[in-house]
C-alpha positions as CSV (number, residue, x, y, z in Angstrom):
1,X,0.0,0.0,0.0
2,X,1.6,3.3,-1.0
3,X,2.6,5.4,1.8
4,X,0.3,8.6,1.0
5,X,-2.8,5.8,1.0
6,X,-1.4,4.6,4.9
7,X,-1.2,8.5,6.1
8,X,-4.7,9.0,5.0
9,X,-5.8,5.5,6.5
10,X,-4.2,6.7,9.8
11,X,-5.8,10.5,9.4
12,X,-9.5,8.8,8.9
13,X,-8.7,6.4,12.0
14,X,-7.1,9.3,14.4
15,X,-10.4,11.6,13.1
16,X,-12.9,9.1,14.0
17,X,-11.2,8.6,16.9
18,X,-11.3,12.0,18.0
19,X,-14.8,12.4,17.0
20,X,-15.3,9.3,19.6
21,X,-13.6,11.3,22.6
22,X,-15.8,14.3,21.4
23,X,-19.1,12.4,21.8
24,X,-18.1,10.2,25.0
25,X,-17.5,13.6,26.6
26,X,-20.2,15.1,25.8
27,X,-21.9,12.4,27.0
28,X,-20.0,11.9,30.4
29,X,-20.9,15.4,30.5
30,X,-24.5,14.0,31.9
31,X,-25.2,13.8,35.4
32,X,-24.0,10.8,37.1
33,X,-27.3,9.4,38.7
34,X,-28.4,9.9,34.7
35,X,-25.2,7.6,33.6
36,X,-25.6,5.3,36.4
37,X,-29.3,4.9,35.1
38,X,-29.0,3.9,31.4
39,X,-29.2,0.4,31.2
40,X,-26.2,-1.7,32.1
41,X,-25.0,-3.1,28.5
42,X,-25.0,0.3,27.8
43,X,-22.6,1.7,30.8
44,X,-20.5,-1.4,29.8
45,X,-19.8,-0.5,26.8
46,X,-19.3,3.2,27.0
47,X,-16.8,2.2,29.6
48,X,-15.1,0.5,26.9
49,X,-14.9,3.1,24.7
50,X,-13.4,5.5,27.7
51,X,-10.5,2.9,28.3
52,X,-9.5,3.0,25.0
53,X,-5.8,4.5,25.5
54,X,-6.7,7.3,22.7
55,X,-9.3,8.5,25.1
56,X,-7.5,11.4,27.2
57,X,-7.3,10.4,30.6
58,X,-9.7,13.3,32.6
59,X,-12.5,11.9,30.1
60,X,-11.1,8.1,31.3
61,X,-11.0,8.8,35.5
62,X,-14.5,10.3,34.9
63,X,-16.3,7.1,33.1
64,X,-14.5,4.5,36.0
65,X,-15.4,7.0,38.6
66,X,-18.9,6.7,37.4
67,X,-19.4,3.8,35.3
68,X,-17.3,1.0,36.5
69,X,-18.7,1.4,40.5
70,X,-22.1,1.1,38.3
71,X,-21.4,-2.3,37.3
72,X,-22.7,-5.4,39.0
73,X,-19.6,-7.2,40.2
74,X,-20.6,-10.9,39.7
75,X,-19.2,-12.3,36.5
76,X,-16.2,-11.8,34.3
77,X,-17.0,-8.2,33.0
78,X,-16.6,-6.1,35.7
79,X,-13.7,-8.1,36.5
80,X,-12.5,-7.4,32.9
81,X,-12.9,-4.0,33.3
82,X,-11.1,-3.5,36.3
83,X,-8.3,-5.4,35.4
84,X,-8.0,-2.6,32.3
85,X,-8.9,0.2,34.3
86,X,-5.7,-1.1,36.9
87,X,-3.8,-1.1,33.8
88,X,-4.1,2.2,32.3
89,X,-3.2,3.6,36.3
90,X,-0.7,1.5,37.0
91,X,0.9,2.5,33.5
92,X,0.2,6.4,34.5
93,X,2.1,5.9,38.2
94,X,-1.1,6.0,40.0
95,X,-0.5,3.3,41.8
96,X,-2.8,4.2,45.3
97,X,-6.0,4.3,42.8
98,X,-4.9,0.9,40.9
99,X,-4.4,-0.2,44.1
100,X,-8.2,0.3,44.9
101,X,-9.4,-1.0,41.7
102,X,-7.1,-4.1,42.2
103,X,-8.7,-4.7,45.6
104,X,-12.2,-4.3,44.9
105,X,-11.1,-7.1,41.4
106,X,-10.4,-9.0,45.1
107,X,-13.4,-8.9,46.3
108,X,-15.6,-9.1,43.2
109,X,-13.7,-12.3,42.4
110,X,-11.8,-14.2,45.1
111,X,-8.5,-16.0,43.9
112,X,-8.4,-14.2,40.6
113,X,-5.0,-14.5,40.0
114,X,-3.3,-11.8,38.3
115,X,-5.1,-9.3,40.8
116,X,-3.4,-11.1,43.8
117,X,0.1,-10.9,41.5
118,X,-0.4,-7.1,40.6
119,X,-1.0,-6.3,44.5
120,X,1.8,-8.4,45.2
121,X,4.2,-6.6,43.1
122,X,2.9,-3.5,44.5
123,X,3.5,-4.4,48.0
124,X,6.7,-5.7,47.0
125,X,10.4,-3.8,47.1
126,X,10.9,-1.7,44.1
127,X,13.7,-0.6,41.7
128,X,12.2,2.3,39.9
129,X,9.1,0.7,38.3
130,X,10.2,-3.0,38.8
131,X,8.6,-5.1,41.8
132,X,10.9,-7.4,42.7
133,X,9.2,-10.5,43.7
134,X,11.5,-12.5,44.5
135,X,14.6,-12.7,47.1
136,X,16.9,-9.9,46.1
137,X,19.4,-11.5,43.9
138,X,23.0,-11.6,44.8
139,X,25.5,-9.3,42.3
140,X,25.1,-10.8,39.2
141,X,22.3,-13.0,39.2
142,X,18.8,-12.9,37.7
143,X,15.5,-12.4,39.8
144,X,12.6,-12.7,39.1
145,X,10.6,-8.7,39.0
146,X,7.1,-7.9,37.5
147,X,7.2,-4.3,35.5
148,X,4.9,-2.0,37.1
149,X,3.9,0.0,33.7
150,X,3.9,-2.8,31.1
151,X,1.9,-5.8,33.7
152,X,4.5,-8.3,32.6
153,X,6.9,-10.6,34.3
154,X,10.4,-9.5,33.8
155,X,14.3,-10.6,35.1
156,X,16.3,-8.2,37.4
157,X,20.1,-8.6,37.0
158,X,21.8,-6.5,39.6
159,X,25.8,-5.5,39.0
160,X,28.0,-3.7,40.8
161,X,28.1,-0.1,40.2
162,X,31.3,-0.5,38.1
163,X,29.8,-3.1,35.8
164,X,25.9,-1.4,35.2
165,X,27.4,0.6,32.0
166,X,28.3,-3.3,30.7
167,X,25.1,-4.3,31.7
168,X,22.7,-1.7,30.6
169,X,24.4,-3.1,26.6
């Protein structure tokens, strides 16, 4: 596809996309005992549309302020939900309001796994944004870590001060 045909692809896609954080604000806009009242399909899936990462995060803090402690907690959606909403915070460095979201996934749904990991690693000892979960490692081994921003396993090497230019290569 030529490149002036992929530009205007990604022109129409960023437009409509802005045109869809135009509307859901006007539409968060409402009242909140209005948006808590539309049916619940509904709430779900304008909730979707504001945790979208394209969506500009007021606009996002607003829908899961009001929308997602709409949502009835049984089942995998709100769970779902959560779990993204957690995401986007933890990715943002608010980690007391994922923490929140991450406890009430807890509640909502007893032994869901990669709740209880996320709090885990944000309980855990940090290096910047890396939890490390497991013993500290001694100089020059690997240990296992869970990266805060990206929700993903990863391996922490330490090295002596001397060596961490070596390393970071």
């Amino acid at each position: 596809m030529p490149s002036t045909a992929v530009s205007a692809a990604s022109r129409a896609t960023a437009a409509k996309r802005g045109g869809l954080a135009v509307g859901l604000e006007q539409v968060m806009a409402t009242p909140d005992p209005v948006l808590r009242g539309y049916p619940e399909p509904l709430r779900i899936r304008m909730l979707e549309l504001a945790l979208d990462p394209v969506i500009p995060a007021t606009l996002a803090d607003r829908a899961a302020h009001v929308l997602l402690t709409s949502l009835t907690r049984a089942g995998k959606t709100f769970t779902r939900l959560a779990m993204r909403r957690a995401s986007q915070l933890l990715a943002r460095h608010v980690d007391d309001r994922a923490r929140a979201t991450l406890e009430e996934v807890k509640r909502a749904a007893p032994g869901y796994h990669a709740a209880e990991r996320w709090l885990q690693a944000l309980d855990a000892r940090h290096m910047g944004r890396v939890a490390v979960t497991s013993s500290p490692p001694e100089r020059g081994r690997l240990a296992a870590a869970f990266w805060l921003d990206g929700q993903r396993p990863v391996w922490l090497r330490t090295a002596p001060t001397v060596d961490a230019e070596r390393a970071r290569e």
